[in-house]
C-alpha positions in Angstrom: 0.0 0.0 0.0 2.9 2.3 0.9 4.6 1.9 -2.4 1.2 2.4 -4.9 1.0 6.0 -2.6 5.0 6.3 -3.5 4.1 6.0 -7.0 1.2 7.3 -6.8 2.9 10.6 -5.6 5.4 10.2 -7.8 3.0 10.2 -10.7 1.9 13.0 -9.2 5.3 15.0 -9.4 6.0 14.5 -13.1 2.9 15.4 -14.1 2.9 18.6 -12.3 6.7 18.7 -13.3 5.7 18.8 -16.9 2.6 21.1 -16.6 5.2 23.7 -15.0 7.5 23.2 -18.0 4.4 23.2 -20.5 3.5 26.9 -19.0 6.7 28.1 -18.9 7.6 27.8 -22.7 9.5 30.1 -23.7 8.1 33.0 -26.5 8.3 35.8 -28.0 5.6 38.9 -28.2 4.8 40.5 -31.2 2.2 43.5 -31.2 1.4 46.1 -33.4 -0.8 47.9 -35.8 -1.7 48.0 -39.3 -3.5 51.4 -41.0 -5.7 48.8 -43.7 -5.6 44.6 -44.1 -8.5 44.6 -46.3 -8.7 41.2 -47.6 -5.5 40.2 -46.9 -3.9 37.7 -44.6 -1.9 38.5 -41.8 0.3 35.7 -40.3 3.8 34.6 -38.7 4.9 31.1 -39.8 8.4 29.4 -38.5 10.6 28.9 -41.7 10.7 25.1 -41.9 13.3 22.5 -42.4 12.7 22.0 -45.7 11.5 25.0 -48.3 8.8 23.1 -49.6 8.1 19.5 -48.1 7.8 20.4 -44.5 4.4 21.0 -42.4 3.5 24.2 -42.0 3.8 26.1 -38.5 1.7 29.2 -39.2 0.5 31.7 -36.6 -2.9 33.8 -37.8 -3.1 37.2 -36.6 -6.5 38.8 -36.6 -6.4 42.6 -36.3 -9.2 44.3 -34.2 -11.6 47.3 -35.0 -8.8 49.2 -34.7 -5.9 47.4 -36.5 -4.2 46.5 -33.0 -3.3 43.0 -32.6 -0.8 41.1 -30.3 0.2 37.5 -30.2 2.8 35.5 -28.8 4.9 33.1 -30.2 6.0 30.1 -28.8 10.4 29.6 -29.4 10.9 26.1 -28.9 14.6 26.1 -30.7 16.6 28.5 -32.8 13.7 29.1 -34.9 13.4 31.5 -37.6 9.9 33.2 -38.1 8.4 35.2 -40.9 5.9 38.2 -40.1 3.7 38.4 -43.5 0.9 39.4 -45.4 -0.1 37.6 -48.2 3.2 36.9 -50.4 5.2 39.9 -49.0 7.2 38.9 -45.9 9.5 40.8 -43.5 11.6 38.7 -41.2 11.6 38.5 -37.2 14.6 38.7 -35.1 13.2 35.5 -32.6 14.0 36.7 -29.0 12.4 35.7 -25.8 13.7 39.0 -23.9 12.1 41.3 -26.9 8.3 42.6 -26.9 8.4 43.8 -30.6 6.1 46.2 -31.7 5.4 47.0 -34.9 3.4 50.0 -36.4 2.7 48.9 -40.0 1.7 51.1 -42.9 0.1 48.7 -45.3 1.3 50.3 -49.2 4.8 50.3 -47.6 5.4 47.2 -46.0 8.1 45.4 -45.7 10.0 48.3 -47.0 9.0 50.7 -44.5 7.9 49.7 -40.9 8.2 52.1 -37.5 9.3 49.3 -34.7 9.8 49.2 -31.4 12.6 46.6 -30.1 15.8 45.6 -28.1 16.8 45.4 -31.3 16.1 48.2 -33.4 19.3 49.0 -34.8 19.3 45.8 -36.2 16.0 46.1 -37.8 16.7 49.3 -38.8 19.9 47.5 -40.7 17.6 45.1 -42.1 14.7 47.5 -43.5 17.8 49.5 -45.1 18.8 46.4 -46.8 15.7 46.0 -48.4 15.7 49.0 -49.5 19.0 49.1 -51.2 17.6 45.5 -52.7 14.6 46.8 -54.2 14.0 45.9 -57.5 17.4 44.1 -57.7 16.1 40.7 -57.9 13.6 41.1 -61.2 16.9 43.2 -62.2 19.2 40.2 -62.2 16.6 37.7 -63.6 15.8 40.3 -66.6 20.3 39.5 -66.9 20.3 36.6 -66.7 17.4 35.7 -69.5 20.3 38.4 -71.6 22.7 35.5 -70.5 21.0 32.4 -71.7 20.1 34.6 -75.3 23.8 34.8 -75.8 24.0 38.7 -75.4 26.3 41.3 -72.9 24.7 41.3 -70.1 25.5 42.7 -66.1 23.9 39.3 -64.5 27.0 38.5 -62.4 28.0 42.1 -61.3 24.8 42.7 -60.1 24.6 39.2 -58.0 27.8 40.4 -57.1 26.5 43.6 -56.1 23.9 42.4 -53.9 26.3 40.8 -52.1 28.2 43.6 -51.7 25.3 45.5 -50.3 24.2 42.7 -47.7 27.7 42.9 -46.5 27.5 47.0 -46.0 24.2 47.0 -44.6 23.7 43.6 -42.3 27.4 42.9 -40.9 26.8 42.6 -37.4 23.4 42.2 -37.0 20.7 39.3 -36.5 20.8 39.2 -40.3 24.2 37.9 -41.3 22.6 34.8 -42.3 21.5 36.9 -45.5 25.0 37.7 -46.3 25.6 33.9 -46.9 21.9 33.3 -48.6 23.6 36.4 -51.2 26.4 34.9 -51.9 24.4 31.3 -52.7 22.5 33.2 -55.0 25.3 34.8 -56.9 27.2 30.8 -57.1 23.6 29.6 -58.7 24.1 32.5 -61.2 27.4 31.7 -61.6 26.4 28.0 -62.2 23.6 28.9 -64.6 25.9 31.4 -66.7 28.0 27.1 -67.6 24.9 26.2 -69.1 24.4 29.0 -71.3 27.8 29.0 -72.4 27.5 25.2 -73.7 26.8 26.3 -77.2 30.4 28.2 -77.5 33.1 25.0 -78.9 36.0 27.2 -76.9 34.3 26.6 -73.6 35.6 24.6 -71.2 32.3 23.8 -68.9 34.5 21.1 -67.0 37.5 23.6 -65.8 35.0 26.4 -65.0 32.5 23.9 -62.9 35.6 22.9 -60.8 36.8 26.4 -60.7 33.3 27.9 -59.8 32.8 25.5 -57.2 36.2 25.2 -55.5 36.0 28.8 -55.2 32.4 28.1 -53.2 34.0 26.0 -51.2 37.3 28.1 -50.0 35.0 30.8 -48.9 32.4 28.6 -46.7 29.5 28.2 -49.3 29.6 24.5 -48.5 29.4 25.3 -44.3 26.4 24.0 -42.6 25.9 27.5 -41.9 25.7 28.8 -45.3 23.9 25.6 -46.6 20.5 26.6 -43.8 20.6 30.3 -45.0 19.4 29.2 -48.5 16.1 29.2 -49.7 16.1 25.6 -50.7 19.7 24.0 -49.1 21.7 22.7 -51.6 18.6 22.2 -54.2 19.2 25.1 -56.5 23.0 24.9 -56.9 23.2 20.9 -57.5 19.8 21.5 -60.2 22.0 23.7 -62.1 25.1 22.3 -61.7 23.4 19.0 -63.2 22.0 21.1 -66.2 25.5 22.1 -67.0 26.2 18.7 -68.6 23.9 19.4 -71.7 21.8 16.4 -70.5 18.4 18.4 -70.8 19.5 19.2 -75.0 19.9 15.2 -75.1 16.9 14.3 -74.0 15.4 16.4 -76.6 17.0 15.4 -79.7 16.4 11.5 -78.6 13.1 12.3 -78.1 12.9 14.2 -81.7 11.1 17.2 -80.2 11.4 20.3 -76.9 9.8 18.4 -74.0 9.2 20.9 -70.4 11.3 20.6 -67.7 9.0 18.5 -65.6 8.9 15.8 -68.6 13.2 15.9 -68.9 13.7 15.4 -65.3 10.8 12.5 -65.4 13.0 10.5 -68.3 16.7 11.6 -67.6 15.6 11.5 -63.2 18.9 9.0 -62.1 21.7 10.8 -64.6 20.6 14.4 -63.9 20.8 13.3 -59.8 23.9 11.3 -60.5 25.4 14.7 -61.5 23.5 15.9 -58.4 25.5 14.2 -56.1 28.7 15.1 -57.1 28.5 18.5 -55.6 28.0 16.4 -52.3 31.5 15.4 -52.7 33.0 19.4 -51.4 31.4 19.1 -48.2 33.7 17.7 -45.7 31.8 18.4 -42.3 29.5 15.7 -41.4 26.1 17.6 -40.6 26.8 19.6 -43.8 26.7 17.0 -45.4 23.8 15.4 -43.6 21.7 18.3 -44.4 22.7 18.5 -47.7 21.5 14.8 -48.9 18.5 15.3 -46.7 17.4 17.7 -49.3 18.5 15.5 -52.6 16.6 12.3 -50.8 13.7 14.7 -50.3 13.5 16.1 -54.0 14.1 12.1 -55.0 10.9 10.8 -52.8 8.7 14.5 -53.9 9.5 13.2 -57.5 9.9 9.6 -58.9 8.1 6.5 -58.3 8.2 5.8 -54.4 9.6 2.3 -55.3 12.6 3.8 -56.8 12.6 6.3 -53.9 12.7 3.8 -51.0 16.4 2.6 -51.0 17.7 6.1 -51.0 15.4 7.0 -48.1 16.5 3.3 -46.2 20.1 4.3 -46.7 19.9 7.9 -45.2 18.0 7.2 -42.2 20.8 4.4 -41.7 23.7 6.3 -42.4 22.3 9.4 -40.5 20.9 8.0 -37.4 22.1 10.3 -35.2 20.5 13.6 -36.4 17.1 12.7 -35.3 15.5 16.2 -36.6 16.5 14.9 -40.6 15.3 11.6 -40.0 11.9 12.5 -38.5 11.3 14.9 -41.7 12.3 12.4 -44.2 10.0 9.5 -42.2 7.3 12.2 -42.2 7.5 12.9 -45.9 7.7 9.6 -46.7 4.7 8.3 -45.5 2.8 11.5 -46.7 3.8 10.6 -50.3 3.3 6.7 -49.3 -0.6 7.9 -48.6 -0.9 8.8 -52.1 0.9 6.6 -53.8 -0.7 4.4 -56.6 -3.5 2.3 -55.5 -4.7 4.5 -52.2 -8.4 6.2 -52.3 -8.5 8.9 -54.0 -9.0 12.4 -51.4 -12.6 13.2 -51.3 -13.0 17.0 -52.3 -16.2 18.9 -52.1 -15.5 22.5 -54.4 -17.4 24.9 -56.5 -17.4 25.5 -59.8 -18.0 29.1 -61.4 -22.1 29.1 -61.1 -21.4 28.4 -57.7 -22.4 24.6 -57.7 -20.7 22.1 -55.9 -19.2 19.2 -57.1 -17.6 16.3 -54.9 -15.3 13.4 -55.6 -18.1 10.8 -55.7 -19.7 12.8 -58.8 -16.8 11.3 -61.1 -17.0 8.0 -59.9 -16.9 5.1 -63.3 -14.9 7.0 -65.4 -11.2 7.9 -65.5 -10.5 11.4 -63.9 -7.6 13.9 -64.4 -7.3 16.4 -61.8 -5.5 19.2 -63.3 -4.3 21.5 -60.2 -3.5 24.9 -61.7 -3.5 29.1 -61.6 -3.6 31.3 -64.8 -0.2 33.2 -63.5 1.7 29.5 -64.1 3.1 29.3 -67.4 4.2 25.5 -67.6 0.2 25.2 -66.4 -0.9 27.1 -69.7 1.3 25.3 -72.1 -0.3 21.8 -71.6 -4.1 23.3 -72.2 -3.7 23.1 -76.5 -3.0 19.4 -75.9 -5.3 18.7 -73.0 -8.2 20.3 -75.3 -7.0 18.2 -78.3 -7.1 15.0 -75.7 -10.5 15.9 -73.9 -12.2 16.2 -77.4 -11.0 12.7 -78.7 -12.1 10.5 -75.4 -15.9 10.3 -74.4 -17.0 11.9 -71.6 -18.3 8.2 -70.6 -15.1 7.3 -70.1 -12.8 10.2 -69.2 -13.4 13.5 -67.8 -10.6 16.7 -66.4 -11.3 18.6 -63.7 -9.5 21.5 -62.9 -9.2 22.7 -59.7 -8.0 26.3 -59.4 -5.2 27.3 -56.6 -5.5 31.2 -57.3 -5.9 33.2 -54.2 -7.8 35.9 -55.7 -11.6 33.9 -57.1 -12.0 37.0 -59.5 -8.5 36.6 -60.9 -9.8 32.6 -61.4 -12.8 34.0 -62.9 -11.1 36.0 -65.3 -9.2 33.3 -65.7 -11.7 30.6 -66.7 -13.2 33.7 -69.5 -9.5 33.5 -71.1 -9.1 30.3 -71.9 -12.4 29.0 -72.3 -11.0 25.3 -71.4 -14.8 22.6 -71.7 -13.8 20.8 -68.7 -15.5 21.4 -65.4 -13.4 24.4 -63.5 -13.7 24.4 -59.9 -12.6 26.8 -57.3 -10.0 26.1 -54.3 -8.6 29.2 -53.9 -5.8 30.0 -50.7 -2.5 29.3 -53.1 -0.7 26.3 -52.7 -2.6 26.0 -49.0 -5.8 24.8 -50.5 -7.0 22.3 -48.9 -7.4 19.3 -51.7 -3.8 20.4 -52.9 -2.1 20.0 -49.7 -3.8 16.6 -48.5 -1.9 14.9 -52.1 1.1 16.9 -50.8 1.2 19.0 -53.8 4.9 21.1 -54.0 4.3 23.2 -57.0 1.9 23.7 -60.3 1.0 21.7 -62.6 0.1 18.9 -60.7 -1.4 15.7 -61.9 -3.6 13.2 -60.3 -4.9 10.8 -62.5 -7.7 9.0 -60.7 -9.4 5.6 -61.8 -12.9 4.5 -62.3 -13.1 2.8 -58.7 -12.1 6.2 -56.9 -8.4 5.1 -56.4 -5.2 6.9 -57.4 -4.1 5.7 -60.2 -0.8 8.0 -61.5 1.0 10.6 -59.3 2.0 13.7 -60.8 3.4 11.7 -63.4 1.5 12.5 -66.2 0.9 15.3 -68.8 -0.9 15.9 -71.4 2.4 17.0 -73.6 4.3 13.8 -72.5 2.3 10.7 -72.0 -1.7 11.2 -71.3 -3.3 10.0 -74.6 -1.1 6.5 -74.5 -1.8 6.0 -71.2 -5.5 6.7 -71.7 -5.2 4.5 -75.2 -3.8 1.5 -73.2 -6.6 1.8 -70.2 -9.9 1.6 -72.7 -8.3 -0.6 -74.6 -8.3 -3.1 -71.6 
């Protein structure tokens, strides 16, 4: 009897224990106001592992009457947070000891916002930066286009530039990661500028790939540090590096016409990440590299056939055991793609169409359905509609049917939309970007997305098929059978 009250009070202790450290969490407060949110969305989400396969940790932040709101925000690690609303963001300095205010004027944000902080200067730095930025960005994208035409263009200095200002403006501060995420931008650049130089017989892509990249890695690119203040990891510089071995031209000419992108990397997946991989080879430091090859692994499951996938993701969990927070992402992604693999039920979805009728996944039951996940401001989405017509006309509506499901935010812009190109397959209406609901349950990452769904109500093909590439064979060998 003694001992069940020991335990009994001991019970009793650890609960309380971890009640008391439950309460004690630590945060951040953010307060503020805003002159006008209209229908925009006002929210602070932590910047996640990974860029584009990771769950969302967003924090909504409803305004009152008066524009005043105040939340606070739980820090349970080194957490980075963005403050946004809409697509524009402005980034927080996370700091337990800091009650931020911020007084917001809507036209000028994130370019001009009066705050109160512990660290003000810093913030101060930061909204200078921005600044200095502005316009930069669409500046060395409009060079870079110059670059791949073959003309003179200023894409490098002005990567080089921005570098340069990010060094003069953020030195010091909370926002020195941004130095590092500049200089990752200018090495892509650099990377890109190989590919477009292919074409010249005097060019030698091999010595400038090792020279571009050996030059990365004397001043840190390759760091753990530098790798987490990237958008996307190591993602964007071992894509390019990849495209630098003319593989993308090969696939065309074998296949006797210009496939997209999506289609190249579907046929050419294992020598494109071969080539991948070998920029994996100038990391030396071992959770460098861990993080690194969590985002190739990543891309490999988000992209081919999970069957193909699965020895890759076996290997990393065993060869990176002991970083617990990579491993837990990569099981988590894993079985979020395994969900929706071939052969699992389709995800029920109950949306309306432009008349304002609703239409559910049950309605398209007997018939092979293409769900067509799309927005008019997507290009690659746009490009498959001439031969998605073509296809949609030739198969009966017994047998086949598209739907498309709209991830626009705006439902007028989608409107307008739906006017333009006057596609005859049902259009329906999910709205809240790449958050819409029916989207993120088949773990969408970006547009177009495919789901091809069978008579039974079962997913049949993953985001592996397009109307450009291989829709009307497949669709000939299924009514055939």
């Amino acid at each position: 009897m003694k001992q069940q009250k020991l335990l009994l009070i001991t019970l009793s202790t650890v609960m309380l224990l971890t009640a008391c450290t439950k309460f004690s969490e630590k945060a951040f407060n953010v307060s503020g106001s805003i002159d006008y949110l209209g229908d925009a969305s006002l929210s602070i989400s932590k910047i996640p592992l990974h860029y584009k396969y990771s769950p969302k940790e967003d924090f909504i932040v409803t305004p009152d009457d008066g524009g005043n709101f105040s939340v606070n925000i739980p820090l349970k690690d080194d957490s980075k947070f963005l403050f946004s609303i809409d697509d524009e963001s402005f980034l927080l300095i996370a700091d337990e000891s800091d009650s931020l205010n911020m007084n917001i004027n809507r036209a000028s944000f994130p370019l001009k916002i009066v705050i109160n902080s512990n660290n003000s200067a810093d913030y101060v730095a930061y909204q200078e930066y921005l600044n200095s930025i502005n316009g930069l960005d669409s500046r060395i994208e409009k060079e870079m286009n110059t670059y791949r035409d073959g003309l003179e263009n200023s894409a490098i200095a002005l990567s080089e530039e921005k570098v340069n200002l990010a060094k003069d403006h953020l030195s010091g501060t909370a926002y020195a990661d941004l130095i590092l995420k500049a200089k990752g931008e200018l090495l892509v650049n650099k990377i890109k500028s190989i590919e477009y130089r292919l074409s010249n017989k005097n060019f030698d892509a091999d010595a400038e790939r090792r020279l571009i990249l050996n030059e990365a890695k004397d001043d840190g690119f390759f760091m753990r540090q530098s790798l987490e203040a990237q958008r996307a990891g190591i993602r964007d510089v071992t894509h390019y590096y990849a495209r630098t071995f003319g593989i993308y031209d090969s696939v065309n000419i074998a296949q006797g016409k210009e496939l997209s992108e999506y289609d190249i990397k579907k046929l050419a997946y294992e020598e494109l990440n071969k080539k991948r991989l070998e920029v994996i080879d100038f990391i030396d430091e071992r959770q460098a590299r861990a993080y690194a090859k969590l985002f190739l692994v990543a891309e490999r499951i988000g992209e081919i056939e999970l069957t193909k996938a699965t020895p890759s993701y076996r290997a990393y969990l065993n060869e990176y055991v002991d970083f617990p927070e990579y491993t837990r992402f990569l099981t988590y992604f894993y079985n979020e793609i395994k969900s929706v693999s071939p052969g699992e039920p389709a995800i029920p979805f109950s949306l309306v169409d432009e008349n304002g009728n609703i239409h559910t996944q049950a309605d398209y039951l007997g018939k092979y359905v293409l769900l067509d996940f799309w927005a008019g401001w997507c290009q690659p989405c746009l490009d498959e509609f001439p031969a998605m017509r073509d296809i949609y006309n030739d198969f009966s509506r017994e047998n086949f049917e598209i739907v498309g499901i709209s991830t626009e935010i705006d439902k007028s812009v989608w409107q307008d939309d739906i006017k333009r190109f006057k596609n005859p397959w049902p259009q329906l209406y999910g709205g809240n970007g790449f958050d819409q609901k029916t989207f993120k349950a088949y773990k969408g990452g970006g547009i177009p997305f495919y789901i091809l769904i069978d008579p039974e109500g079962n997913i049949f093909r993953y985001n592996d098929i397009r109307a450009t590439f291989n829709l009307r064979n497949v669709l000939n060998d299924l009514l055939e059978k």
